[in-house]
C-alpha positions as CSV (number, residue, x, y, z in Angstrom):
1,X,0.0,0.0,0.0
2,X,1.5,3.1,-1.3
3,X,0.7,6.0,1.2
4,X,0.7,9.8,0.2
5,X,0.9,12.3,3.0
6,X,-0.2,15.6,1.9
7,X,2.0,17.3,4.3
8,X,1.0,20.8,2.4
9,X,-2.6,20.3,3.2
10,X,-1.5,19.6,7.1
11,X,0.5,22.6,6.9
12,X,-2.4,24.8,5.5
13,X,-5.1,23.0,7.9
14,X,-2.8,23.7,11.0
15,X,-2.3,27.6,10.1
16,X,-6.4,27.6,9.3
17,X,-6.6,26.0,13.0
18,X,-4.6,28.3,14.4
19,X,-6.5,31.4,13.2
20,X,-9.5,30.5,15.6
21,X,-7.5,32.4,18.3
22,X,-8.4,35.0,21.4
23,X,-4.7,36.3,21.2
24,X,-2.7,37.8,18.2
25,X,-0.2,35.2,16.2
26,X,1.8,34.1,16.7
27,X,-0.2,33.0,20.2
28,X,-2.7,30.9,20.1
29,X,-5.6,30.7,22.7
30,X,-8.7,29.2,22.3
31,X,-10.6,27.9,25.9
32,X,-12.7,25.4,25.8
33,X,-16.2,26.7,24.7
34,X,-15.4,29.8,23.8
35,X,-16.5,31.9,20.6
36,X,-13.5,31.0,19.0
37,X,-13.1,27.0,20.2
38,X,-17.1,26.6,18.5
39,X,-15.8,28.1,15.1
40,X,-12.5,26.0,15.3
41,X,-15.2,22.9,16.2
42,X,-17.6,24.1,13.0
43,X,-14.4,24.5,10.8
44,X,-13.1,20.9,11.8
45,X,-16.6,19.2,11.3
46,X,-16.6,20.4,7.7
47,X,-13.2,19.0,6.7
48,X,-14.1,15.8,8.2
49,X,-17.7,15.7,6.7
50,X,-15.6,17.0,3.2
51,X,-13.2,13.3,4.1
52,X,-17.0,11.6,3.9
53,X,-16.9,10.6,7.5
54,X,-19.9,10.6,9.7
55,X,-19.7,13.2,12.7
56,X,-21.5,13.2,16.0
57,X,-20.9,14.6,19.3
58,X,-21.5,13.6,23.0
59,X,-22.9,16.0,26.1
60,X,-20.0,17.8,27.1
61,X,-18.5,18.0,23.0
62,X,-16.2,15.2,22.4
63,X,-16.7,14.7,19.0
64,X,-16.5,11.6,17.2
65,X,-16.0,11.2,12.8
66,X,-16.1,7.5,11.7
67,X,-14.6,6.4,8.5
68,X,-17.6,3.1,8.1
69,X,-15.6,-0.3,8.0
70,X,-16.4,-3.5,6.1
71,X,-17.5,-4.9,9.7
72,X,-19.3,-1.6,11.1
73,X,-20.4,-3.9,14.3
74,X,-16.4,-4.6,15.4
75,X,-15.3,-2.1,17.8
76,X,-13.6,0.8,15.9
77,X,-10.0,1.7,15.8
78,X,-9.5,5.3,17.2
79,X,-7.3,7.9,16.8
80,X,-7.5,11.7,18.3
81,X,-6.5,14.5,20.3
82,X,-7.5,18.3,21.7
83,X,-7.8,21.3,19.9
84,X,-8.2,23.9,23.2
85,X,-5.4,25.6,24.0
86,X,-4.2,27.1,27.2
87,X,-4.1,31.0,27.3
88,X,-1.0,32.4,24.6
89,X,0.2,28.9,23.7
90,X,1.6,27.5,20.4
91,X,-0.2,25.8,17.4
92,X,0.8,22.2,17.6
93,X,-0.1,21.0,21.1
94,X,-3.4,18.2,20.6
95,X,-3.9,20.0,17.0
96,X,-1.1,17.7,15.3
97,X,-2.9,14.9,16.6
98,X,-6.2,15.7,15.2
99,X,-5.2,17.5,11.9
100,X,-2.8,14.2,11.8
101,X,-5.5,11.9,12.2
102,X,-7.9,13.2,9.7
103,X,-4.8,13.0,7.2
104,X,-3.6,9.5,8.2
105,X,-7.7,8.5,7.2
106,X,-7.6,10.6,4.1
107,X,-4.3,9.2,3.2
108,X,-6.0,5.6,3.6
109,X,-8.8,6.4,1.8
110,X,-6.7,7.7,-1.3
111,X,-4.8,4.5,-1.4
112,X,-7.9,2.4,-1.4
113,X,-7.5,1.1,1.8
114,X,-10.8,-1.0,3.0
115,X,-10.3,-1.1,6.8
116,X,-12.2,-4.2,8.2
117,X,-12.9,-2.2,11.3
118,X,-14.4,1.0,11.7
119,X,-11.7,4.0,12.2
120,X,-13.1,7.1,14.2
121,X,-11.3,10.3,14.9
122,X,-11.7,11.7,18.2
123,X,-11.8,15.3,19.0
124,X,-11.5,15.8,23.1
125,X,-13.2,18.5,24.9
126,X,-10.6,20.2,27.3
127,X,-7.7,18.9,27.4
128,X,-6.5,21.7,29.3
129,X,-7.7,22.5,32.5
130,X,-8.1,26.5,32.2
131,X,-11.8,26.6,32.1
132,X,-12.6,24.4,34.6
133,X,-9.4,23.9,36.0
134,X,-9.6,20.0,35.6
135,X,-7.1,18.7,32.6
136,X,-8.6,16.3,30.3
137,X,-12.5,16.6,31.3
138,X,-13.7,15.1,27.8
139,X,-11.9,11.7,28.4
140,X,-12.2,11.4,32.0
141,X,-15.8,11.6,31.2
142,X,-15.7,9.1,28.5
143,X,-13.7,6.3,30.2
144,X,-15.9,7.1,33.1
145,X,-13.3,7.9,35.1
146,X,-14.7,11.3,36.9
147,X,-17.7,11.1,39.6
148,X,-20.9,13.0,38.1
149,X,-21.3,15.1,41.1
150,X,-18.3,16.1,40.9
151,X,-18.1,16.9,37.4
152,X,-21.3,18.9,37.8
153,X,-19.3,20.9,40.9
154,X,-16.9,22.1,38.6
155,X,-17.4,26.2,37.8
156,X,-15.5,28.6,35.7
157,X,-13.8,31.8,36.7
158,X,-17.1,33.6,36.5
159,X,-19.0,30.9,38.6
160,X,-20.5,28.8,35.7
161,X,-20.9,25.8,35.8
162,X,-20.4,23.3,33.5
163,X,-24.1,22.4,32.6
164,X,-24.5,25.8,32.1
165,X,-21.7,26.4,29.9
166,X,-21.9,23.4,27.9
167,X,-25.7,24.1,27.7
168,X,-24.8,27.2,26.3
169,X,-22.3,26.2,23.7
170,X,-25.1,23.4,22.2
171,X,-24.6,20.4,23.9
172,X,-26.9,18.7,26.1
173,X,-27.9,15.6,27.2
174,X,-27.2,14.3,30.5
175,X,-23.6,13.6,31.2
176,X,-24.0,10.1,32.5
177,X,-24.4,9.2,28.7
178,X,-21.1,10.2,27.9
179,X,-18.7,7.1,29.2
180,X,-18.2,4.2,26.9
181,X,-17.6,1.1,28.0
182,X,-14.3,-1.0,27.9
183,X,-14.5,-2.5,24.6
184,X,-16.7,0.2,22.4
185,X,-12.3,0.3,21.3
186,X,-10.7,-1.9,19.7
187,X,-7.3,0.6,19.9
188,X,-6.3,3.8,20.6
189,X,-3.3,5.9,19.6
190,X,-2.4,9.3,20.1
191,X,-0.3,11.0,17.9
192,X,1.7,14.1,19.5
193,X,4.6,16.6,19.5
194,X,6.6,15.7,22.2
195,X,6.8,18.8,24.6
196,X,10.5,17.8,25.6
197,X,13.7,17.8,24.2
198,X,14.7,14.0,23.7
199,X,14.4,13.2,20.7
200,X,15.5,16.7,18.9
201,X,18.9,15.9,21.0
202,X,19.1,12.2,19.6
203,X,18.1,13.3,16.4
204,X,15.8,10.4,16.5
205,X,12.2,10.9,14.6
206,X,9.9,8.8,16.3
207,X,9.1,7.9,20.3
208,X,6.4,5.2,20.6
209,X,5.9,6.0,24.2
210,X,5.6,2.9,27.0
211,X,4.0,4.6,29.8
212,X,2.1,7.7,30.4
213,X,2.9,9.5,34.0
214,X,-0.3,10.8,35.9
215,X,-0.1,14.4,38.3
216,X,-1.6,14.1,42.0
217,X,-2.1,17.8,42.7
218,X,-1.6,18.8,46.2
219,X,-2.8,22.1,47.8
220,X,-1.7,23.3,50.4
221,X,-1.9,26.1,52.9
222,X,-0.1,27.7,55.7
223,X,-1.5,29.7,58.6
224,X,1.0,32.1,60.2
225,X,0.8,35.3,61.8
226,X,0.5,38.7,60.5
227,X,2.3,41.8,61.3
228,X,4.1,45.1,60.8
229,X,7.2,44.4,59.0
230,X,9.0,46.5,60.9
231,X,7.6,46.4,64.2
232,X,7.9,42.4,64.8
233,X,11.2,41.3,65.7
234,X,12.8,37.8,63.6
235,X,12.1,35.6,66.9
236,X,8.7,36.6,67.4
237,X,7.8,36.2,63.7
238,X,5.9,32.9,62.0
239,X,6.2,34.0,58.7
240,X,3.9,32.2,56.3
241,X,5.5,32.6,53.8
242,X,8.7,31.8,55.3
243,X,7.3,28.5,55.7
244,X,6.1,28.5,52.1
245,X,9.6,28.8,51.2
246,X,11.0,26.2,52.7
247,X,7.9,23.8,51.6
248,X,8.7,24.4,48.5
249,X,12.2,23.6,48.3
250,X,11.3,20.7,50.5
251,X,9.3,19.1,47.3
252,X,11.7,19.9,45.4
253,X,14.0,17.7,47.8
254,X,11.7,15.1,48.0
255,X,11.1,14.9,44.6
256,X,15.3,14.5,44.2
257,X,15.5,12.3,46.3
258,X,13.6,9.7,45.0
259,X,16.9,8.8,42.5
260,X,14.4,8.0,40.0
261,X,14.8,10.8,36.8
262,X,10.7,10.0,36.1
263,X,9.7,11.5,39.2
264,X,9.2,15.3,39.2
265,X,7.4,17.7,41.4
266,X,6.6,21.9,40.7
267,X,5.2,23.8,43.3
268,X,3.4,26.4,40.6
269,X,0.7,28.5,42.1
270,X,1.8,30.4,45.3
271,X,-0.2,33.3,46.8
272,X,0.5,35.2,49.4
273,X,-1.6,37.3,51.9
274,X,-2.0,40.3,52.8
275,X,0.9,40.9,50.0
276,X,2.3,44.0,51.4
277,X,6.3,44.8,51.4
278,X,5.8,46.1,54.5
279,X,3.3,43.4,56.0
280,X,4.0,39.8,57.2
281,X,2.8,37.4,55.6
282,X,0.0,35.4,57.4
283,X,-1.5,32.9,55.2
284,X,-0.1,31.5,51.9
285,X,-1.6,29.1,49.7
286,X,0.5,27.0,47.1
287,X,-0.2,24.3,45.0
288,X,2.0,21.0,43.9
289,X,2.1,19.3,41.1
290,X,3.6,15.7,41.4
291,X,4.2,13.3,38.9
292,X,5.4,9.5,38.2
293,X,5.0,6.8,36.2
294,X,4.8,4.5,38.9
295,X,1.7,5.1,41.4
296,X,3.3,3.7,44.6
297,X,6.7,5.9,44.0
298,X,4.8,8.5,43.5
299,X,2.2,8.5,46.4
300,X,5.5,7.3,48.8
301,X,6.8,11.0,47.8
302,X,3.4,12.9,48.7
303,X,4.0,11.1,52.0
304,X,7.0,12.0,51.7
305,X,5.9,15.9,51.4
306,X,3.1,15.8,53.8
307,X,5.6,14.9,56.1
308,X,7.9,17.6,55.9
309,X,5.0,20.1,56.0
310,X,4.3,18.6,59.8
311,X,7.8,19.3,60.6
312,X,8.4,22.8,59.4
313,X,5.0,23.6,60.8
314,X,6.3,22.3,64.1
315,X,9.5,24.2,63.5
316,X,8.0,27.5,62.3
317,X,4.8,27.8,65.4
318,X,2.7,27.5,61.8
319,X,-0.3,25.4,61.0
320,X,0.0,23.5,57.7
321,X,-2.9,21.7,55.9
322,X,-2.3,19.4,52.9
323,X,-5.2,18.8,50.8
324,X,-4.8,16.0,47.7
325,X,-7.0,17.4,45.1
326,X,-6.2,15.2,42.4
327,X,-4.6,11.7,42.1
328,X,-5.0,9.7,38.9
329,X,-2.7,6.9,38.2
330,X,-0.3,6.1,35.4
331,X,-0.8,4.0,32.5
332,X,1.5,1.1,31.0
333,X,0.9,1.5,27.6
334,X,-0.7,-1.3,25.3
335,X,1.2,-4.5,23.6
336,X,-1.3,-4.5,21.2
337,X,-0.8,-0.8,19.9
338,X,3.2,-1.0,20.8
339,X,3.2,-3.7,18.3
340,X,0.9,-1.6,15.6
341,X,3.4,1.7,16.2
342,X,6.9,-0.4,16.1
343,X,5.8,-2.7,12.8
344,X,4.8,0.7,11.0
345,X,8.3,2.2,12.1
346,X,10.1,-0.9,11.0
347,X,8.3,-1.4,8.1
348,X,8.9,2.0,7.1
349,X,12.2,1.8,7.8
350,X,12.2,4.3,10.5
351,X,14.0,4.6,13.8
352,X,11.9,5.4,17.4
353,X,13.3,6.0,20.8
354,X,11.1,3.8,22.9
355,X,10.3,6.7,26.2
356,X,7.6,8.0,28.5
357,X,5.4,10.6,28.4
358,X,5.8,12.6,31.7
359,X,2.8,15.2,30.5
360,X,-0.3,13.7,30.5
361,X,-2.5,13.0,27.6
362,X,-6.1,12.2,27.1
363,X,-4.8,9.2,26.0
364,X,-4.2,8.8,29.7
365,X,-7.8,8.1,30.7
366,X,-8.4,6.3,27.1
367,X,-5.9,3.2,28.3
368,X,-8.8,2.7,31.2
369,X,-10.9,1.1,28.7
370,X,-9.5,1.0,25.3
371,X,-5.9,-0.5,24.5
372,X,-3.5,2.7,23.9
373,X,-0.3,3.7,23.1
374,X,1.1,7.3,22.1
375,X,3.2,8.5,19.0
376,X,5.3,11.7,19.7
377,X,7.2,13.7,16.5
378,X,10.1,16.1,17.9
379,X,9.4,19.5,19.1
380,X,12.0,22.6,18.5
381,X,14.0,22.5,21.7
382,X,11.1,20.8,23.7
383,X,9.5,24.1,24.1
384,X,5.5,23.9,24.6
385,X,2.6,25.8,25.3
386,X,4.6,28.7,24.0
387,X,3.9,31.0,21.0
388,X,7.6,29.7,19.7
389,X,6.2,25.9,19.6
390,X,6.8,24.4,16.8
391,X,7.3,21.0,14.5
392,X,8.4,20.6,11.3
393,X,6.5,19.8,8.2
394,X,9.0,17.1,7.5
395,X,8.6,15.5,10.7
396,X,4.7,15.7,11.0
397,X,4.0,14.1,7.9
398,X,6.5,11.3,9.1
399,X,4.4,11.0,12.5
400,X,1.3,11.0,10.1
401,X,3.2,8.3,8.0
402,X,3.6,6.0,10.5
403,X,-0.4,6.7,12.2
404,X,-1.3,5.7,9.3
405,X,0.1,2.9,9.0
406,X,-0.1,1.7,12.6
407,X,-4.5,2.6,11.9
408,X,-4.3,0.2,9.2
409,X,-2.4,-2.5,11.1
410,X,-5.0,-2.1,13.9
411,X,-8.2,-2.1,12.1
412,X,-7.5,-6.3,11.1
C-alpha cells in the first residue's frame, strides 16, 4: 500500500486552526467553549464531513468522525487528540494529533485502503484545564473515570458551571451518557509533538511511548501570623511565607531524592496574603504538582511531602494543611498498539526511541478502557505551550506516515 501524505494540506489545515485564536499570532488561545473553540469545532466538522466521514458529538463535545468499516459492528480503531489551548500557547499542542488523524484516514482512503474495522477520529473537549481547572475533562468523562457530582461541581472563573456552559455552547444531554464502555475500542493511539527535548537531541524521529505518568495535585496552605514588618522582631515572627519557602524547596527535595529521573514535582501556584512589602505574611496558599510513572513511587513522595509540611510547621509555630486534590494513576501502555506503532516504524524503515510521556494526555484516561499507546514527532527545543512551539512539516507528515500505518495494522 503506497501511502501519500499531503504534508501541504497539514500545513495549511494547521495555520487555518490556528486562526480560531483570542490572542494575536503568533499565540494561540482558544478555551474550551469559547467563541473562538465553537468556530474552530464548526471548521473541523466540515473538513471531516468534506473526508465523507460521519460526525457526531457527546454532552460535554467530544466529537466523534467515523470512517464506516467493512464490519461496522467490530469495535472501531480510534485515533485523536485536543484542539483547546491554554491562554498564549503555540499551534501544535493536541492539533497535530487531530489534523494528523484526519490526514492519516484521508491518506488511507486515497490509497484504497478498506479497513475491516471502523476508524473514528476523536476530538477531546478540554484537554486543558483552564476553564474548569480540571485537565482532560472530555476523556475522564468518557472512560468514566470522573464522579458525576463532581463533574457537575466544577465552575468557571465567573462561577458557571459546567451544565450551564456546555448548555450554552449546544450540547446537552445528561452527562452520564457520555462514558463508553471498555471495549466500544478496539485501539487507541495518540499521535503528539513531544513537549520535551529527547528526541530533537538524539536526532531520532519517532518515540512510541511505554508509559504515560499521571499528576496528583496537592494544595496546600499555611496559617502564620500577620504583622508590621518592621515592628515584629525575627524571633517573634511565623512568617507564612517563610514557611512556604521552605515547603517548597522541600518538594523539590523530595522529589530528588527519589533517584528516579521520572519522578518530578513543581510547586506552581503560590499566593500570598496580605501581600504587602511592609506586612508579614500570614496565610499562603501553594499548590504541587507531582508526577510518576509508577503510582506507589509516587504517592510514597506525597507522603513524603506531607511529612515535611508537619515538621516545618512544628518548626516555624505554623499550622500547615495538605489537601490531595487530584490523584489519577499512570498508564503502561498497550502491547497490542506498541506492536501496531513499532511494525509501521520498522516497516517503514524508521528509527523510534522507545520513552515515556511525563505530560499527560487524554490518551491517559483512554488506556482505562480502550488498548492505547502514544506517537510523539520532535518538538523545536522541547518548548510547549509557547507562541515559539513548533514541528516541522517534514517530521509531522513522518508522524502521520507512521499513524497511518499503525491505523491500518489495527483495524484487522
Amino acid at each position: 500500500m503506497n501511502l501519500q501524505i499531503h504534508s501541504d494540506r497539514i500545513t495549511a489545515e494547521l495555520e487555518a486552526l490556528a486562526s480560531f485564536s483570542a490572542t494575536q499570532a503568533p499565540a494561540v488561545t482558544r478555551i474550551v467553549f469559547s467563541p473562538v473553540d465553537l468556530q474552530a469545532r464548526s471548521w473541523l466538522k466540515q473538513r471531516c464531513a468534506a473526508a465523507g466521514l460521519t460526525v457526531r458529538e457527546d454532552a460535554v463535545g467530544n466529537t466523534f468522525a467515523r470512517w464506516i468499516g467493512a464490519e461496522p459492528a467490530l469495535p472501531a480503531v480510534a485515533s485523536g487528540s485536543h484542539i483547546d489551548a491554554i491562554p498564549h500557547s503555540g499551534r501544535y499542542d493536541g492539533t497535530v494529533g487531530v489534523i494528523g488523524a484526519l490526514e492519516a484516514i484521508r491518506a488511507l482512503q486515497d490509497a484504497g485502503f478498506n479497513p475491516r474495522r471502523s476508524i473514528e477520529l476523536i476530538l477531546f473537549t478540554s484537554e486543558e484545564p483552564t476553564r474548569f481547572g480540571l485537565g482532560c475533562l472530555g476523556s475522564r468523562l468518557l472512560s468514566g473515570t470522573l464522579d458525576l457530582v463532581r463533574a457537575a461541581s466544577l465552575r468557571d472563573a465567573e462561577g458557571a458551571a459546567l451544565d450551564q456552559v456546555r448548555t450554552r455552547a449546544g450540547f446537552s444531554g445528561p452527562l452520564a451518557g457520555v462514558a463508553l464502555p471498555p471495549g466500544a475500542y478496539h485501539a487507541f493511539v495518540e499521535l503528539h509533538i513531544e513537549q520535551g527535548p529527547l528526541l530533537e537531541r538524539g536526532s531520532i524521529p519517532l518515540g512510541v511511548v511505554t508509559a504515560i505518568a499521571a499528576p496528583a495535585t496537592l494544595h496546600i496552605e499555611i496559617e502564620g501570623e500577620g504583622g508590621h514588618a518592621g515592628g515584629v522582631l525575627m524571633p517573634d515572627r511565623r512568617d507564612a511565607f517563610a514557611a512556604a519557602a521552605e515547603i517548597a524547596l522541600a518538594v523539590e527535595s523530595a522529589a530528588r531524592s527519589t533517584g528516579a529521573v521520572d519522578t518530578v514535582a513543581t510547586v506552581g501556584i503560590c499566593e500570598v496574603f496580605p501581600g504587602a512589602v511592609n506586612s508579614i505574611p500570614s496565610r499562603v496558599r501553594m499548590t504541587a504538582d507531582v508526577r510518576d510513572i509508577e503510582l506507589e513511587r509516587r504517592d510514597a513522595l506525597l507522603a513524603t511531602i506531607r511529612e515535611r509540611c508537619s515538621a516545618i510547621a512544628a518548626a516555624r509555630g505554623v499550622t500547615v494543611r495538605c489537601e490531595v486534590l487530584n490523584a489519577d494513576a499512570p498508564a503502561q501502555s498497550s502491547p497490542l498498539v506498541l506492536d501496531g506503532l513499532r511494525g509501521a516504524c520498522e516497516k517503514l524503515q524508521l528509527s523510534y526511541k522507545c520513552m515515556v510521556s511525563r505530560a499527560y494526555h487524554d490518551s491517559l484516561f483512554m488506556s482505562r478502557i480502550a488498548p492505547t499507546a502514544m506517537l510523539f514527532i520532535p518538538c523545536r527545543g522541547g518548548i510547549s505551550h509557547r507562541p515559539d512551539e513548533f514541528a516541522s512539516a517534514e517530521d509531522i507528515a513522518r508522524g502521520v506516515l507512521v499513524l497511518a500505518n499503525a491505523l491500518a495494522r489495527l483495524t484487522e
